[in-house]
C-alpha positions in Angstrom: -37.3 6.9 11.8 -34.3 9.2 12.6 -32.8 9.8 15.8 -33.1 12.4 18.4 -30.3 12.2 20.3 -28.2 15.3 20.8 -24.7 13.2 20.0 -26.4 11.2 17.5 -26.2 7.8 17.0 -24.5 4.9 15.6 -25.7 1.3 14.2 -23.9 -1.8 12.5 -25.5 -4.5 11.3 -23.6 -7.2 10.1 -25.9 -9.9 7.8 -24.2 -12.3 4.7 -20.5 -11.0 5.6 -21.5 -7.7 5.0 -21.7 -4.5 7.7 -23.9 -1.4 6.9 -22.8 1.2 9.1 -25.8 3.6 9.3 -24.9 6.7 11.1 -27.9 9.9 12.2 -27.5 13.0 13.8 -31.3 15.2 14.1 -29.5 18.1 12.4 -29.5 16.9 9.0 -27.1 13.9 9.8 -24.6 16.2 10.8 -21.1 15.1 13.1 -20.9 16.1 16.6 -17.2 15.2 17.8 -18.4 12.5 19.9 -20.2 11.2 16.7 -17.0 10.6 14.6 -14.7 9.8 17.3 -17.4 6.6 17.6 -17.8 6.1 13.8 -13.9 6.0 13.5 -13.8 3.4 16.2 -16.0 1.4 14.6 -14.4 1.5 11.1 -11.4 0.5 12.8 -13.3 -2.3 14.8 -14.7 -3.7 12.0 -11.2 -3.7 9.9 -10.2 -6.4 11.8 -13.1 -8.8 11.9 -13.3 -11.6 9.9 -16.9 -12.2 9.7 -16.7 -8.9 7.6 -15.7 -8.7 4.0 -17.3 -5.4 3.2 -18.9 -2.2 4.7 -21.6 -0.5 3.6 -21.7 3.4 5.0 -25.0 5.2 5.0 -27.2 7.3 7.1 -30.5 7.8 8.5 -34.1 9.1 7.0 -34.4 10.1 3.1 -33.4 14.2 3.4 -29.6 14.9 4.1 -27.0 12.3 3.7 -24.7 14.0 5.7 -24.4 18.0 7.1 -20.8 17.9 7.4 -19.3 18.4 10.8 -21.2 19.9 13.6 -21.8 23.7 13.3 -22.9 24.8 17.0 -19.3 22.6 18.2 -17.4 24.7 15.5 -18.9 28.2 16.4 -17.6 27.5 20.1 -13.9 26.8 19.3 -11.7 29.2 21.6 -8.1 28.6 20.8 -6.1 26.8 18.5 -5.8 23.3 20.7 -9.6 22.8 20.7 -9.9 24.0 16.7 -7.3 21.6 15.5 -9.2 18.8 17.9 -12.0 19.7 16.0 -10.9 19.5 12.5 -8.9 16.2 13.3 -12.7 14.4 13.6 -13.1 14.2 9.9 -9.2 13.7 9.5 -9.2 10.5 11.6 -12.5 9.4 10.3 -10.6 9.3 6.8 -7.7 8.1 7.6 -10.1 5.0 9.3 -11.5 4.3 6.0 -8.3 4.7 4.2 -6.7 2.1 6.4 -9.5 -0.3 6.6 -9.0 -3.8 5.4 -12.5 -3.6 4.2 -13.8 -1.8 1.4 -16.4 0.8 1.8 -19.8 1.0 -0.6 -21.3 4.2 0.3 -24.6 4.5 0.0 -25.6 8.6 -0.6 -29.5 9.4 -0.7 -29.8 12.9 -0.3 -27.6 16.6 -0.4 -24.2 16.2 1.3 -21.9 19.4 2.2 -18.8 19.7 3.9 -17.0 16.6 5.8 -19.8 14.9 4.5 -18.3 14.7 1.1 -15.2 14.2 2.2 -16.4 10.6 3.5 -18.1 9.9 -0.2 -14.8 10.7 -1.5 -13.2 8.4 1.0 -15.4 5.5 0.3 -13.9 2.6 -2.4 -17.5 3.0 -4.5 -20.2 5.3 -3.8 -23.9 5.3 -5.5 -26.2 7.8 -5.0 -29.5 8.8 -6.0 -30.5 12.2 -8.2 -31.4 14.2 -5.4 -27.3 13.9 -3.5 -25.9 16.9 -4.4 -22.9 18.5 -3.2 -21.2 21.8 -1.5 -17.6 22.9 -0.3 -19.0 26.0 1.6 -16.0 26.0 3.8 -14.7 29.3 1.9 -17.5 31.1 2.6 -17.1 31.5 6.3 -13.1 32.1 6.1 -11.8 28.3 6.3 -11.7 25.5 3.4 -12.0 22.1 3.3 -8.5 21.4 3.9 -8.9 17.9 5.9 -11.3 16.7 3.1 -9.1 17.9 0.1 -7.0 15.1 -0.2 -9.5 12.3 -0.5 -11.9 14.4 -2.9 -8.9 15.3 -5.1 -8.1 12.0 -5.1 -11.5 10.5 -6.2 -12.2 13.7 -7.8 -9.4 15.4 -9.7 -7.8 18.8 -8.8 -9.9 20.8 -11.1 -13.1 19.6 -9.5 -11.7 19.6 -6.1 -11.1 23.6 -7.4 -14.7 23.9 -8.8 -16.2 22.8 -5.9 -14.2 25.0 -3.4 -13.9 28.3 -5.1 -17.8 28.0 -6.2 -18.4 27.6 -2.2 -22.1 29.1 -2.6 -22.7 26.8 -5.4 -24.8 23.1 -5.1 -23.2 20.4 -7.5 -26.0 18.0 -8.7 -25.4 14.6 -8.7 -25.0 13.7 -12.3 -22.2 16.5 -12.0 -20.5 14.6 -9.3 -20.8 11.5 -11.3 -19.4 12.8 -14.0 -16.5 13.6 -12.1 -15.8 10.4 -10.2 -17.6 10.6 -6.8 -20.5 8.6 -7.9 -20.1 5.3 -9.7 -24.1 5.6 -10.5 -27.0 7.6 -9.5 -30.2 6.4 -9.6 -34.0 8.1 -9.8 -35.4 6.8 -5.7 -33.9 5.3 -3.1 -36.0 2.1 -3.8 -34.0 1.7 -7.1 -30.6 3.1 -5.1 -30.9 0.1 -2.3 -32.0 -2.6 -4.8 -28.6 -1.8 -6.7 -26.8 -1.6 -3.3 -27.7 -4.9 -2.2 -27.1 -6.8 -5.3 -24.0 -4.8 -5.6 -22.8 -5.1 -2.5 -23.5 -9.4 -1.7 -21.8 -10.0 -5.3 -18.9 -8.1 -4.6 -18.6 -9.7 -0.7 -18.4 -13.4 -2.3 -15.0 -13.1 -3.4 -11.7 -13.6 -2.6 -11.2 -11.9 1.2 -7.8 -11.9 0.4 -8.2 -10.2 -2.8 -10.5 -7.6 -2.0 -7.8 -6.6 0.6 -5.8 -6.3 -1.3 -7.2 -4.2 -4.1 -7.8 -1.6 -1.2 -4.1 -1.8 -0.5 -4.1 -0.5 -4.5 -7.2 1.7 -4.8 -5.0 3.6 -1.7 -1.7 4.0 -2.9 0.4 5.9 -2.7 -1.3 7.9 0.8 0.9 6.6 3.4 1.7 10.0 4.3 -2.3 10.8 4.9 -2.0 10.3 8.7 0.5 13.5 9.1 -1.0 15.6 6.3 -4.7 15.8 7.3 -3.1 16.4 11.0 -1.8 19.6 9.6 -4.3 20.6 7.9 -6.4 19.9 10.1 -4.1 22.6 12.7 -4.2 24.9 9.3 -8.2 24.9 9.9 -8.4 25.4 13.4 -6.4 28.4 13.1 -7.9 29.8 10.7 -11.3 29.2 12.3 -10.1 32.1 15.0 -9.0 34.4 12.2 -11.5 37.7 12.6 -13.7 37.0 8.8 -14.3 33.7 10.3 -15.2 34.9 14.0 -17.5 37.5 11.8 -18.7 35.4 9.9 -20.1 32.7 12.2 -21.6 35.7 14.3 -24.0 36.0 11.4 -25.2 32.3 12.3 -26.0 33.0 15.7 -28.9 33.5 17.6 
């Protein structure tokens, strides 16, 4: 059952030590603003609570993992203060997960686009099943996916961070996207996906607390200087999101 509501919605669950984090949105799991301003807050929540020793990200219903950030929010951006608001959603979300003393398993059952990779990318070990193929379209409408960049190129490489931007029309499948580090396995259903997951996952929150923080602190360094980068590009974006391709472009989209 997925959700309905217009800002979408946002559920933890916290069983055995472990949190999944399941997020929904009724436009194929999409982010509103409100949506990741909430899902930051939680990361950051949960960060600090020692019941937790890992978190398990994952969305709603069996289509869409995640729509990237919400398109009828970015075809209303009017000036430069609201665009670089806009673009700093996905930034902060990022910079949540990067500075969590948890690590993050995501769990990725369907096509994901956009800020939607970006949080794969941004996860400490992601599986996925064959149908979770990926798209940086962000070119294609006069922007890119600067806020994203660093966390795919960092999971990713630069030459696959490259692939995927410049191809922006082109879906990735998700043995491509394996092959190139996003996905650490992808399985045929999500049956065989969550049975993984959970044995995965329940192994992995037995050990050392202390030592799974601290191989985040490892798997993330170097990117101290995350919290200022993806603010700028995040300003890069929302200027560019005013530029006349992109106001063209979007007026293509709308009704």
């Amino acid at each position: 059952m997925t959700t309905t509501r217009e800002n979408g919605s946002l559920y933890t669950n916290v069983e055995n030590k472990i949190a999944t984090l399941e997020f929904g949105h009724p436009a194929s799991n999409s982010f509103p603003s409100e949506l990741l301003k909430r899902l930051e807050k939680e990361i950051n929540r949960l960060s600090e609570d020692d019941s937790v020793n890992l978190i398990i990200l994952k969305s709603e219903g069996e289509k869409a993992f995640c729509a990237g950030a919400s398109f009828d929010e970015l075809m209303e951006i009017e000036n430069r203060e609201s665009g670089k608001e806009f673009f700093s959603g996905f930034a902060n979300v990022i910079n949540a997960m990067r500075t969590c003393k948890k690590l993050i398993i995501g769990r990725v059952q369907g096509k994901t686009v956009g800020g939607g990779v970006g949080l794969v990318a941004a996860c400490d070990y992601a599986m996925a099943t064959d149908a979770a193929a990926i798209k940086l379209s962000e070119l294609s409408i006069g922007i890119g996916p600067f806020v994203i960049a660093p966390a795919v190129e960092r999971k990713m490489g630069v030459a696959a961070l490259g692939e995927l931007t410049l191809a922006a029309h082109e879906w990735k499948n998700a043995y491509w996207a394996k092959e190139k580090g996003l996905y650490a396995k992808v399985f045929e259903s999500i049956k065989d996906l969550d049975k993984e997951i959970e044995i995965f996952s329940e192994k992995l929150a037995s050990y050392n607390p202390q030592a799974l923080q601290e191989m985040k602190r490892i798997l993330w360094k170097n990117t101290a200087d995350w919290g200022n980068l993806l603010e700028e590009r995040a300003a890069v974006s929302g200027e560019l999101v005013l530029s006349d391709f992109t106001r063209e472009a979007l007026s293509k989209f709308r009704k």
